[in-house]
C-alpha positions as MATLAB code, in Angstrom:
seq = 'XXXXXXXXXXXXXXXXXXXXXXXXXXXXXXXXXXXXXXXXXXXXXXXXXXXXXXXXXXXXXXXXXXXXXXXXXXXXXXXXXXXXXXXXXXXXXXXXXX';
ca = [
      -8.139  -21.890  -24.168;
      -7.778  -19.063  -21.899;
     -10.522  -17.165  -20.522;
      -8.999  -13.801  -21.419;
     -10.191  -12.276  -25.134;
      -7.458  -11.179  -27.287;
      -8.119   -7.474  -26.826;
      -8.273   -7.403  -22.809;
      -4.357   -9.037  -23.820;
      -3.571   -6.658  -26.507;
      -5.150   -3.623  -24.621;
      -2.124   -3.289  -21.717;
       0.166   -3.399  -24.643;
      -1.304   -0.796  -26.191;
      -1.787    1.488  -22.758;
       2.210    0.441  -22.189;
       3.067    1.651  -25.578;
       1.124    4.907  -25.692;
       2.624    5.474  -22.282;
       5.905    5.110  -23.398;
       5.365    7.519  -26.461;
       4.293    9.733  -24.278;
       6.868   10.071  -22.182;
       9.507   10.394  -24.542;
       7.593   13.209  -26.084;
       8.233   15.701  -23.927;
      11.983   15.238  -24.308;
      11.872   14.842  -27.870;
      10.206   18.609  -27.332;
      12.946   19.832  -24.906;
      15.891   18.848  -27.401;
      14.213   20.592  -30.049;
      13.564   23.338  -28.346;
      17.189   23.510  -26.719;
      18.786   22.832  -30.893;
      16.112   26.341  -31.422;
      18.356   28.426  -28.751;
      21.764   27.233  -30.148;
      20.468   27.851  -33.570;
      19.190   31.491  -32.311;
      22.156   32.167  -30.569;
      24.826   31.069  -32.965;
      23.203   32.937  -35.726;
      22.456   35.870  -34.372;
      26.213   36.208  -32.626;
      27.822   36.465  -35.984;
      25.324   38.527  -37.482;
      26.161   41.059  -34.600;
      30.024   40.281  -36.448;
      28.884   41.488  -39.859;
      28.728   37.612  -41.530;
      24.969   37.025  -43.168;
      23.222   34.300  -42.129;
      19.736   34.292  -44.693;
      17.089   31.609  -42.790;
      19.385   29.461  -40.583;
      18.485   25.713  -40.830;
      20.843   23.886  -38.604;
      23.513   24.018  -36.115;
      25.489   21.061  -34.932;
      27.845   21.126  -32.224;
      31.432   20.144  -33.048;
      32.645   18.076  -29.805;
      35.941   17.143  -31.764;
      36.963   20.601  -32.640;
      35.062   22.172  -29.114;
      37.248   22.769  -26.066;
      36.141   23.757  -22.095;
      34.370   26.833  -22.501;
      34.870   27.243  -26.295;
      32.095   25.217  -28.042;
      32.639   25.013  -31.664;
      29.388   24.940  -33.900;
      28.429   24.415  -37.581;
      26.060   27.037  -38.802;
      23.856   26.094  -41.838;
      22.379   29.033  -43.726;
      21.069   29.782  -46.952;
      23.650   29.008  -49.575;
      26.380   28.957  -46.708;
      27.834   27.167  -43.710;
      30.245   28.523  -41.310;
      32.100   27.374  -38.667;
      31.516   29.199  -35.264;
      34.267   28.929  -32.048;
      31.924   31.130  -29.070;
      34.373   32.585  -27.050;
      33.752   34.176  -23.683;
      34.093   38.197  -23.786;
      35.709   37.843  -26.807;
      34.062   38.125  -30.697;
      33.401   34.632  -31.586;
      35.581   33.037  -34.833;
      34.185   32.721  -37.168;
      35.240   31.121  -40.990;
      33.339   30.026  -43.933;
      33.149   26.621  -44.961;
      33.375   25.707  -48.567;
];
């Protein structure tokens, strides 16, 4: 039998594991925090078009339909979803989806 007690061997596994959560933490916070600025940003750039956008809830970047400089987005709001191309200098494009 070893001379170790099972809690001086379970006790670095615990340390390791609370260590690990967190670390990840703080970048669990940072990609929340960066989806809150796209969310922000997208919604508030086609209010500034004239679209309403009632309690935004999501936005999810569309890297299929995105080109260099023209990120494509899907807005969830209230009772509608749009479909957001951000253009530079330009008014973005904006279409509802159904």
């Amino acid at each position: 039998m070893s001379s170790f007690s099972r809690s001086s061997r379970i006790q670095p596994l615990a340390t390791g594991a609370l260590a690990g959560v967190l670390f990840l933490l703080p970048c669990a916070y940072a990609a929340a925090q960066e989806q809150n600025v796209e969310l922000r940003i997208v919604a508030d750039r086609i209010r500034s078009q004239g679209y309403t956008c009632r309690n935004p809830s999501s936005v999810e970047r569309s890297e299929a339909e995105s080109m260099p400089n023209e990120p494509v987005y899907v807005l969830q709001c209230d009772g509608i979803s749009y479909r957001v191309r951000l253009i530079p200098d330009q008014a973005a494009e904006v279409s509802e989806i159904k």
